[in-house]
C-alpha positions, 0 to 999 in steps of 0.5 A: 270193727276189726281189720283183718291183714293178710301179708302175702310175698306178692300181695297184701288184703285188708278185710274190714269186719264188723262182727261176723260181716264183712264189710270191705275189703281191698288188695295192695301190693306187699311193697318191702321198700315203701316207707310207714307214711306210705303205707298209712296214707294208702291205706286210709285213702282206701278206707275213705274211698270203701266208706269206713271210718277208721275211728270205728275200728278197734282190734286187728289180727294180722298173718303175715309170710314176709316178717319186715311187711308184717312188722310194717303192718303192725306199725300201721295198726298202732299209728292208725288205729291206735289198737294193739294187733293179734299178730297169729304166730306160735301162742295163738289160739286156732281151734285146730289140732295142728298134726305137723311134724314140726307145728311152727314151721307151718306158715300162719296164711296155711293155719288160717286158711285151715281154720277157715275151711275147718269152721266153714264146712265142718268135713275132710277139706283140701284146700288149694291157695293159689298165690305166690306159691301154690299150697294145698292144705289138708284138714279133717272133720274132727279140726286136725290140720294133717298138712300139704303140699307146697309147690312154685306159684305159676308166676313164678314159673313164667318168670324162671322159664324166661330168665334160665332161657335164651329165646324164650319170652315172658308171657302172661298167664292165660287160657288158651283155647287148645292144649297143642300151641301153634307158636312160642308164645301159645305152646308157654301159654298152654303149658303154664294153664293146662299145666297147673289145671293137671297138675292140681287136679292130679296132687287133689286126687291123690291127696283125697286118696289119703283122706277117710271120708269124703273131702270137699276141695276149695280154692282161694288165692288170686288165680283161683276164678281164672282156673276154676271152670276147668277144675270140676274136682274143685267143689268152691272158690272161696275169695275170702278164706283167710280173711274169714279164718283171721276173723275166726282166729282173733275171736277165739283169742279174746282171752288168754293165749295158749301155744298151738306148738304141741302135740296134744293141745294146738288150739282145741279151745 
């Protein structure tokens, strides 16, 4: 079994794998200050409660955005699976040609979501990640990873918006039947939805613009299911995408690794 760990700033995702199924998959909080003993005895309590014996599991591969999260999970892969990680990084094999100015300055969640769609759908795909941030990656049919967008996540929104004013509250993110808010809190509410439905369908016009061909849109990411029904340009939401391309990324390395970092090579392999 492989375990599949995508360390984002918010959130952590764990995908348990056996050969190409996924078996389970669970979402904790990417905590900076949690100790190794707390994170080993989460995690294998959720393995327990999924019904996976961690006996079973003997390879992993790890993407991590938040290097002492990452380091920490590196950790737990030695300490509870006693396997060494393919933590996906400058040298990792990916399958994609990576057109990036400068290719190692392209965080990994971004690579692995392009190896995803690349292997999933095989044509022009952007693919929209609603997080912390919000990024849109672009990846043609022949597997050139042309790059994105990178933009404030909507949370992050939220909470600048509240704390750089005097009168404004916090509020959550919701859908608001109308765009024209009757009071504070709906008017912040319908900007923050109707806002981020404008704005990525608008960059997803104009990225497609860019693009030969026809382009499939996916969404991933934790907002992707709240917003997708009002986001028709968006053509799928796909919640296991970075799982799915760790997954691909660590049988493309089995053997040994190459450097995704230059023009020519990045991972045609």
């Amino acid at each position: 079994m492989l375990v599949a760990i995508d360390t984002g700033n918010t959130n952590t995702v764990f995908g348990i794998y056996q050969g190409s199924d996924l078996k389970a998959s669970f979402r904790v909080s990417s905590r900076r200050d949690a100790t190794l003993d707390e994170w080993l005895s989460s995690i294998d309590g959720l393995l327990s409660f999924k019904g996976i014996d961690r006996r079973m599991v003997d390879s992993a591969c790890i993407a991590s955005v938040v290097p002492s999260v990452g380091s920490m999970m590196e950790d737990v892969v030695r300490s509870l699976f006693s396997v060494e990680p393919l933590v996906v990084g400058p040298g990792t094999r990916t399958g994609i040609s990576i057109c990036y100015e400068s290719p190692s300055d392209v965080g990994p969640d971004r690579i692995v979501n392009a190896v995803a769609a690349h292997a999933r759908y095989g044509m022009n795909t952007i693919v929209i990640d609603l997080g912390t941030a919000t990024t849109f990656d672009a990846v043609t049919a022949s597997g050139q990873y042309l790059g994105g967008v990178i933009v404030p996540g909507i949370a992050m929104g939220l909470d600048s918006l509240s704390a750089r004013t005097a009168r404004l509250p916090r509020v959550g993110f919701a859908r608001t039947g109308h765009v024209i808010g009757r009071n504070t809190v709906a008017s912040i509410q319908s900007g923050a939805y109707w806002g981020l439905v404008a704005m990525l369908e608008g960059l997803t016009r104009r990225m497609m613009g860019e693009f030969e061909g026809p382009v499939r849109v996916v969404a991933t990411g934790g907002l992707a299911s709240l917003v997708c029904g009002d986001c028709p340009f968006i053509d799928e939401v796909d919640g296991d995408l970075t799982l799915e391309g760790l997954r691909i990324i660590w049988d493309k390395n089995r053997g040994p690794a190459r450097d995704f970092g230059t023009t020519a090579d990045r991972g045609q392999h």
